[in-house]
Every structure is written in C-alpha cells, then in structure tokens.
ZAMAR-372756 format. One record per residue: residue in three letters; x negated, y, z negated of N, C-alpha, C in turn. Coordinates in steps of 0.02 Angstrom, whole numbers, plus 50000, padded with zeros to 5 digits. Atoms other than C-alpha are relative to their C-alpha. Layout:
N
+------+-------+-------+-------+-------+-------+-------+-------+-------+-------+
| code |    nx |    ny |    nz |   cax |   cay |   caz |    cx |    cy |    cz |
+------+-------+-------+-------+-------+-------+-------+-------+-------+-------+
|  ala |     X |     Y |     Z |     X |     Y |     Z |     X |     Y |     Z |
...
+------+-------+-------+-------+-------+-------+-------+-------+-------+-------+
END
This chain:
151
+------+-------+-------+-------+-------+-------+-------+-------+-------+-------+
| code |    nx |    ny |    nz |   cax |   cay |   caz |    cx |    cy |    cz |
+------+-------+-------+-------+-------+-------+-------+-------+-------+-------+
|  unk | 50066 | 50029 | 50003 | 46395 | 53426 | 45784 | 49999 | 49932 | 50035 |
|  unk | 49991 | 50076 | 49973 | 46450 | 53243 | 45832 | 50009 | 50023 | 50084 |
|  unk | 49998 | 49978 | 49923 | 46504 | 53328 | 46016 | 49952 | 49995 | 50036 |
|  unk | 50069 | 49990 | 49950 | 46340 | 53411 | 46030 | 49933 | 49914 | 50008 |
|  unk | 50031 | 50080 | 49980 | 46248 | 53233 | 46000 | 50004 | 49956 | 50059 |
|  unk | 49971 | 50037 | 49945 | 46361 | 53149 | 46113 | 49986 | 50023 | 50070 |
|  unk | 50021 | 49982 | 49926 | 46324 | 53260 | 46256 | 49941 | 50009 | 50022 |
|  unk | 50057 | 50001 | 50013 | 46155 | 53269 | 46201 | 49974 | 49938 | 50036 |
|  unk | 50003 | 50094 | 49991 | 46140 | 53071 | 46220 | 50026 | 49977 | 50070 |
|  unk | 49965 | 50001 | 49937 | 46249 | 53076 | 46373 | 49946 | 50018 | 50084 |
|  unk | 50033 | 49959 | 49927 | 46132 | 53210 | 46477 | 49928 | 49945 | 50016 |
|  unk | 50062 | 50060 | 49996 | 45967 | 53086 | 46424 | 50022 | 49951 | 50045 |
|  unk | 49988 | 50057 | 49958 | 46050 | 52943 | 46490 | 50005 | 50001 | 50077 |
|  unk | 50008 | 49971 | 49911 | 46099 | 53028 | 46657 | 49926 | 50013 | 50035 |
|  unk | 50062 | 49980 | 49992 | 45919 | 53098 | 46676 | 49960 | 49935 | 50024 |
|  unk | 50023 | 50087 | 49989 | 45854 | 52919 | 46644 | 50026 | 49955 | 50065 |
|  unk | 49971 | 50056 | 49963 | 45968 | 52838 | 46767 | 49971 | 50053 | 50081 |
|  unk | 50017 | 49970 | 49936 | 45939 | 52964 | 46906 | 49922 | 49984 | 50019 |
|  unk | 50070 | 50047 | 49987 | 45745 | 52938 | 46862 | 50008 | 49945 | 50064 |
|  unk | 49989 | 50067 | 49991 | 45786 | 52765 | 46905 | 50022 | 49964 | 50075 |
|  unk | 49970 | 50020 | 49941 | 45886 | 52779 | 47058 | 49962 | 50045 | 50071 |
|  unk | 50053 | 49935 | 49934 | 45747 | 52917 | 47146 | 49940 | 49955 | 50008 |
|  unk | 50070 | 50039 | 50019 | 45625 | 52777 | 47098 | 49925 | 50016 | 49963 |
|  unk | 50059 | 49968 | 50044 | 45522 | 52868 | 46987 | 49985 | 49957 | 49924 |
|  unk | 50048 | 50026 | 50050 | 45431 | 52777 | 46843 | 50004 | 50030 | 49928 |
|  unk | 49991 | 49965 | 50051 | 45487 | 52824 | 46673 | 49942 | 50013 | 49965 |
|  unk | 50073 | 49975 | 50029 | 45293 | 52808 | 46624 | 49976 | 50030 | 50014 |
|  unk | 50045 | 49926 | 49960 | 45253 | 52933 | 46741 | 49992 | 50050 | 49957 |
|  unk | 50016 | 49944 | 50042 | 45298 | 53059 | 46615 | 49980 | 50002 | 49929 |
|  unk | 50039 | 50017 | 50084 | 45206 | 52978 | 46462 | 49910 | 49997 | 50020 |
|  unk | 50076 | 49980 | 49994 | 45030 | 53052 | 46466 | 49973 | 49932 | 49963 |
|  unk | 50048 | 50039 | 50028 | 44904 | 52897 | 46438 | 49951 | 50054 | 49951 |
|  unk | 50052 | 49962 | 50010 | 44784 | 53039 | 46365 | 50034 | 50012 | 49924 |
|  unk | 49964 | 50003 | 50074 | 44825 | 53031 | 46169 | 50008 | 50089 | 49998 |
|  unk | 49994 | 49947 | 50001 | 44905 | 53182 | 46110 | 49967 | 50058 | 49957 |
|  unk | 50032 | 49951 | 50052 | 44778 | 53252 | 45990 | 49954 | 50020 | 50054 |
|  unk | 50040 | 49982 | 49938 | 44665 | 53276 | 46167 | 50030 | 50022 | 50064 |
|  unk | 49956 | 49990 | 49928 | 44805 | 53304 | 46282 | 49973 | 50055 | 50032 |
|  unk | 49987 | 49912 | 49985 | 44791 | 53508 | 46285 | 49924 | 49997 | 50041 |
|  unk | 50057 | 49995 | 49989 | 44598 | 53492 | 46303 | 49958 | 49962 | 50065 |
|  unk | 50024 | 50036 | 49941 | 44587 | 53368 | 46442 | 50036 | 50042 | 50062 |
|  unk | 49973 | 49964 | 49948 | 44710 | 53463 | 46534 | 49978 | 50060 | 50046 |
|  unk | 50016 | 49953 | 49977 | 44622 | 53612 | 46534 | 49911 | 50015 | 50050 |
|  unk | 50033 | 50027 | 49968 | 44469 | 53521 | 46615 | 50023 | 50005 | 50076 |
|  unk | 49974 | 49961 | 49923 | 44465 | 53575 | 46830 | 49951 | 49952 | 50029 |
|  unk | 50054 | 50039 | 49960 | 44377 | 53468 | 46955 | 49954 | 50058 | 50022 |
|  unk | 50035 | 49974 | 49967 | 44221 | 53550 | 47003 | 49970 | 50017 | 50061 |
|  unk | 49995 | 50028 | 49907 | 44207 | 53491 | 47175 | 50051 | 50025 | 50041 |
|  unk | 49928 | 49957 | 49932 | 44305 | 53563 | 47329 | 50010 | 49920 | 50030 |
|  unk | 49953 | 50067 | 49956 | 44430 | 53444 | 47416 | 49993 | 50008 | 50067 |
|  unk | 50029 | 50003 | 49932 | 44323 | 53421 | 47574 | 50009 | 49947 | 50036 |
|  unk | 49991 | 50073 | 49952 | 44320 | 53277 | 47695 | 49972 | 49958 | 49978 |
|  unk | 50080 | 50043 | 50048 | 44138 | 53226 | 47635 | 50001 | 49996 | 49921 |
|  unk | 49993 | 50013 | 50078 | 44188 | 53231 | 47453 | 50071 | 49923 | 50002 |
|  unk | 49924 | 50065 | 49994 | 44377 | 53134 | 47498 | 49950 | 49921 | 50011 |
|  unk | 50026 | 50059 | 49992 | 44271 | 53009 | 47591 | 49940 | 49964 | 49964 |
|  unk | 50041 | 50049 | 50046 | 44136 | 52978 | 47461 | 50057 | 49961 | 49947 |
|  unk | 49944 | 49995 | 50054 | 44285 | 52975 | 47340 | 50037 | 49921 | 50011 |
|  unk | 49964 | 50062 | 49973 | 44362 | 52831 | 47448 | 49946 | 49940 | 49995 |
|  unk | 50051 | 50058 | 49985 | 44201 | 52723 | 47466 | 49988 | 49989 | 49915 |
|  unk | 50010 | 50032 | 50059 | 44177 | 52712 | 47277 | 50061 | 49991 | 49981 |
|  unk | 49959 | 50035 | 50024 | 44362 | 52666 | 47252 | 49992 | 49920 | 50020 |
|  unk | 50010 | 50060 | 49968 | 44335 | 52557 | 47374 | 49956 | 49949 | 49967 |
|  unk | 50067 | 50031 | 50024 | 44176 | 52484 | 47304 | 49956 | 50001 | 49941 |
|  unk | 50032 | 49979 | 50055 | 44067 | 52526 | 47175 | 50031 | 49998 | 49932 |
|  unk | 49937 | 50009 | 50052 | 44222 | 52564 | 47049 | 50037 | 49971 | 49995 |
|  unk | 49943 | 50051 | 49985 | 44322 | 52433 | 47100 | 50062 | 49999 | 50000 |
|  unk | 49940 | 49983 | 50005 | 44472 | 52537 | 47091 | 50055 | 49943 | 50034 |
|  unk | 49946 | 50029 | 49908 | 44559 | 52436 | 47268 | 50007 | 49949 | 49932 |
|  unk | 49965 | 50090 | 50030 | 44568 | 52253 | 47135 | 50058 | 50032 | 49960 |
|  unk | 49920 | 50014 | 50014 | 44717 | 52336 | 47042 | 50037 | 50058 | 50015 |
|  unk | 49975 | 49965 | 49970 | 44750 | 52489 | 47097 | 50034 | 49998 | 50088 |
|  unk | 49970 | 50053 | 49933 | 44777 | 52420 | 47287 | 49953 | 50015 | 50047 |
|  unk | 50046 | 49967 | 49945 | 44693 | 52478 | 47446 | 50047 | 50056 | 50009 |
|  unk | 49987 | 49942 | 49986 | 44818 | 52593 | 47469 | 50025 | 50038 | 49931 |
|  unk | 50006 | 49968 | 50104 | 44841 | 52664 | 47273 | 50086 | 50001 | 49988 |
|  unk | 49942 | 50024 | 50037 | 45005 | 52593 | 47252 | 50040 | 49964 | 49936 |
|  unk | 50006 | 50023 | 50049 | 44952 | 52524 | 47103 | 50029 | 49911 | 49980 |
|  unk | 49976 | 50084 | 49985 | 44992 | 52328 | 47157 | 49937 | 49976 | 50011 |
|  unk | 50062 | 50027 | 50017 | 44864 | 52234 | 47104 | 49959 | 49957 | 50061 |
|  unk | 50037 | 50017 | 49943 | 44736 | 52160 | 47229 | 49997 | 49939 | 49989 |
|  unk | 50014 | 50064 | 50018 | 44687 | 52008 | 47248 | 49963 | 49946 | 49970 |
|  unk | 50039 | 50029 | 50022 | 44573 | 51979 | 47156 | 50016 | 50001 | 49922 |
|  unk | 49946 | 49994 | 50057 | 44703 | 52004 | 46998 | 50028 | 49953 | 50010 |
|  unk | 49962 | 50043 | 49982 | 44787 | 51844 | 46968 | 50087 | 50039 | 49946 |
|  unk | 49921 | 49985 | 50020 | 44992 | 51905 | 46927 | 49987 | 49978 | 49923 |
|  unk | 49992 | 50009 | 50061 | 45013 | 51924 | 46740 | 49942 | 49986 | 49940 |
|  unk | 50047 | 50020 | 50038 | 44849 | 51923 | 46687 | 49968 | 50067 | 49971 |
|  unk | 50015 | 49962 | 50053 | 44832 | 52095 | 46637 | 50057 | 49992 | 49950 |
|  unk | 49973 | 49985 | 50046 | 44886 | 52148 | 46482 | 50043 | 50099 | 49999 |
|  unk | 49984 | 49909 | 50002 | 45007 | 52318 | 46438 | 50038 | 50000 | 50071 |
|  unk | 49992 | 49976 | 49947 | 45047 | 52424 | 46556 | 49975 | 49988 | 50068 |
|  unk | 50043 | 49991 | 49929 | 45016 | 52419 | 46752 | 49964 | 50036 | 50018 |
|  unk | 50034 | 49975 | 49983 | 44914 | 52494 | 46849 | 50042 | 50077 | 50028 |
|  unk | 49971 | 49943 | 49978 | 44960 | 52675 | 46915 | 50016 | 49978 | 50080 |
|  unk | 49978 | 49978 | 49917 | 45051 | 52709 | 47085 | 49986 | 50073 | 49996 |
|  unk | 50005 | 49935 | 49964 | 44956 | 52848 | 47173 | 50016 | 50030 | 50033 |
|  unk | 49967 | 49949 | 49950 | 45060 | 52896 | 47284 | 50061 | 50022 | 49968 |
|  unk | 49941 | 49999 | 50028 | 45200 | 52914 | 47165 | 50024 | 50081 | 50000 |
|  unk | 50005 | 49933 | 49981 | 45256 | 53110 | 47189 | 49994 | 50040 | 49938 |
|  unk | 49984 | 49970 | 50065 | 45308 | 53137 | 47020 | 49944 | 49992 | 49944 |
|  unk | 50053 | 50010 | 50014 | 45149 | 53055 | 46946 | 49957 | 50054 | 50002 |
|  unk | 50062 | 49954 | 49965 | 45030 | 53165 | 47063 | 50016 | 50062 | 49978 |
|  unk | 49987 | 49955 | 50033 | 45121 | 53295 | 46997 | 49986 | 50022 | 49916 |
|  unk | 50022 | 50014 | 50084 | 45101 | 53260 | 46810 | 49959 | 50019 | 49982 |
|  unk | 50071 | 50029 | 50014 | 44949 | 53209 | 46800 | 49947 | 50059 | 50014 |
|  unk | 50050 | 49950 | 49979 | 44795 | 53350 | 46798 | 49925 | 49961 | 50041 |
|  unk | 50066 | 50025 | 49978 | 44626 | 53313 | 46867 | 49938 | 49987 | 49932 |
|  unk | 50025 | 50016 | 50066 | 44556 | 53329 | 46681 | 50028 | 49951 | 49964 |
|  unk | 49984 | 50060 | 50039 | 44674 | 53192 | 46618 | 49964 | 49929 | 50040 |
|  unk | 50022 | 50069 | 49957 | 44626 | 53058 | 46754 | 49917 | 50003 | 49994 |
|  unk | 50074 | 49982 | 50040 | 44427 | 53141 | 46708 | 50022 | 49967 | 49922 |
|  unk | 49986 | 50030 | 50074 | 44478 | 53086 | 46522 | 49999 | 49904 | 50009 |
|  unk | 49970 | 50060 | 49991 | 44540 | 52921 | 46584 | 49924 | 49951 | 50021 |
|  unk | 50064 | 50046 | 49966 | 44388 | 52861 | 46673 | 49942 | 50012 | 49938 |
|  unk | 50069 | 49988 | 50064 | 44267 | 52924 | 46529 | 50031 | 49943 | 49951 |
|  unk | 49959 | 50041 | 50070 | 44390 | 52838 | 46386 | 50010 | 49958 | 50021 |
|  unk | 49954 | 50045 | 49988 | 44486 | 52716 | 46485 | 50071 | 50025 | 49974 |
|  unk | 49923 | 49988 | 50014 | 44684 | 52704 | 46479 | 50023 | 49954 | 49960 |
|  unk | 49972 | 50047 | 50071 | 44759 | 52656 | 46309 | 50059 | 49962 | 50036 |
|  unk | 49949 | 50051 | 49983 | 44882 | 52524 | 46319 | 49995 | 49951 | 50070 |
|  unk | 50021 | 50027 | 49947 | 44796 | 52450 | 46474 | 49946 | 49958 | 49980 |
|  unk | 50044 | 50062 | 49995 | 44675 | 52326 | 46523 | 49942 | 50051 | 50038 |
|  unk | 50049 | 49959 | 49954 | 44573 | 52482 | 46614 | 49949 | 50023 | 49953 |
|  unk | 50062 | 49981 | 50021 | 44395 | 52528 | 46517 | 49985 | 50060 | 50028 |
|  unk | 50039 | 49935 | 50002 | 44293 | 52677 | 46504 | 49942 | 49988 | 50077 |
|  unk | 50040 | 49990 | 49946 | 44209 | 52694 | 46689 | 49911 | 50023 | 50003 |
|  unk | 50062 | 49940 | 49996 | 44096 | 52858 | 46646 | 49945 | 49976 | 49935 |
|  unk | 50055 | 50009 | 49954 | 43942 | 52827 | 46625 | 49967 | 49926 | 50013 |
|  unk | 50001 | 50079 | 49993 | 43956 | 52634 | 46622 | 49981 | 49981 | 50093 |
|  unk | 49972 | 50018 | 49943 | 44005 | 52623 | 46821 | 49986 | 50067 | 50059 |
|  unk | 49997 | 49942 | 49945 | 44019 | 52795 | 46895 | 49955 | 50055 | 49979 |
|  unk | 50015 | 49974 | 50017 | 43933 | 52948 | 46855 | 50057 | 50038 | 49986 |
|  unk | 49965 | 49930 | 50020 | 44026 | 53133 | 46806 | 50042 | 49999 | 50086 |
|  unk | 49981 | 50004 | 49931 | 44017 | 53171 | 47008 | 50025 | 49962 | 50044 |
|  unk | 49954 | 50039 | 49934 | 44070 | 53014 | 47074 | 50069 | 49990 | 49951 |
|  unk | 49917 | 49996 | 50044 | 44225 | 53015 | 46946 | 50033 | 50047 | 50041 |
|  unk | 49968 | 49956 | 49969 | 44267 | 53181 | 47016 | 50013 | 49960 | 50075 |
|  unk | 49991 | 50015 | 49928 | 44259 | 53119 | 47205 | 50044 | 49957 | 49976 |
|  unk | 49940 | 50016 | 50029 | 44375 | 52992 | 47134 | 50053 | 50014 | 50007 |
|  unk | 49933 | 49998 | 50039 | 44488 | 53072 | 47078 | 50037 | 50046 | 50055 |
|  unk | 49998 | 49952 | 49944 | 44478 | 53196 | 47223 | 50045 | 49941 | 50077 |
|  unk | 49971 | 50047 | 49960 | 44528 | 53043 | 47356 | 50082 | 49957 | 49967 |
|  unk | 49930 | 50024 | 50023 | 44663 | 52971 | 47217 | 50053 | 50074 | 50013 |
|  unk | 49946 | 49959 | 49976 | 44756 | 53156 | 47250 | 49981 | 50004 | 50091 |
|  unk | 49980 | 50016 | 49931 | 44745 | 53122 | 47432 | 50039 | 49958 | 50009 |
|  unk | 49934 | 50034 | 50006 | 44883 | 52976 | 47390 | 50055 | 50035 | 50004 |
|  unk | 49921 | 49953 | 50022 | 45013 | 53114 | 47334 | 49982 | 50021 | 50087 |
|  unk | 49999 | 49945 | 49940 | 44984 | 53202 | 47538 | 50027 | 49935 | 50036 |
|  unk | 49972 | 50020 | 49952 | 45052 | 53034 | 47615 | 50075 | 49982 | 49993 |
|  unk | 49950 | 50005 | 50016 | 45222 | 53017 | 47673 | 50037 | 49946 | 49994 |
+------+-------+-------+-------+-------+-------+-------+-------+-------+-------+
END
C-alpha cells in the first residue's frame, strides 16, 4: 500500500513538472465554471458558424465595446494592457488564449457561462447582458478560439 502511494505521488509530481517544462498552466485544467454547473455549461454549443464576418465582429467587440484587449492583451495572451496598472488585479490572471491546452479544455458553453456569471476567483464580472448581448458573447468567443489556430 505505502509502494502504491509512493508511486502514486511520484507519477503526480512528474506530470506536474512536465506541465511545467511544456509551459502549460496548471490552471488551465481547473474549470473556473463551479462544479455544481460544470456538466450543464458544457453541454451548451455556440450557435453561430465560425465565419470571417462572425470572427471579425467577434474581434471588434474584444477590441472595443467589451474591453476584452485591457487584460486580456491585443493579442489574447492574457498580459494585461495598459490600461491595467501591474498588481492591481486581484486572484487569478487573466487567461492566455492562445494557450493550446487551455483552447482545448475549455468548451464554448463554459467561456458562454463565464461572460454571463463572470470568473470566480478573478477580478472579471458578469458581461451578459450588462456589456454584450447573447450574440455578441458568442462572436466573442468565436474570435477568442481563433487564438488556439495561431502558431
């Protein structure tokens, strides 16, 4: 029993460190989306097709309107803009969108969850219907998985 622990404890740590050394984000794989809503946000689908004219509305209200670009970045690397002074959020950072393992994670109904609720343990607020509508969330969210396609 003490063996199986030990190798138990052993394989985590490896896992963790490789994480670490691929540069992947150990929060990547901790759903912001509490887990009594997890299943149910997941199973939420963008309604919208991933068109040009959807990407590029998608981009003009990060850009603007939603103000995604101040901490998310201009390019969704999740490095705060400048209009963030260093250390003045609270919690967690902001997401890296281009992160592979993230874009992977992550559904299009959790990041829909996220903008309606906001992201616990952050400094990020409830968007929908404060800021964006339903449809411009989707376009959103539709231009944030155009991060995961660059190389």
């Amino acid at each position: 029993m003490r063996t199986s622990w030990m190798v138990l404890s052993a394989a985590a740590l490896s896992l963790q460190v490789l994480a670490q050394a691929w540069g992947a984000d150990p929060e990547v794989l901790r759903p912001r989306v509490p887990k009594d809503q997890i299943e149910a946000a997941r199973a939420v689908t963008n309604p919208l097709p991933a068109t040009p004219e959807t990407i590029a509305k998608g981009k003009t209200l990060f850009e603007g309107k939603a103000f995604c670009r101040a901490c998310h970045g201009p390019d969704g690397k999740g490095i705060l803009g400048p209009d963030i002074a260093p250390g003045s959020l609270k919690g967690l950072l902001p997401r890296n969108f281009t992160d592979k393992a993230w874009q992977a994670r992550r559904t299009d109904g959790e990041l829909f969850w996220i903008l309606k609720n906001g992201s616990p343990g952050t400094d990020m607020g409830p968007f929908i219907p404060l800021v964006v509508t339903d449809e411009e969330a989707w376009q959103i969210i539709l231009y944030v998985r155009s991060f995961g396609n660059s190389k």
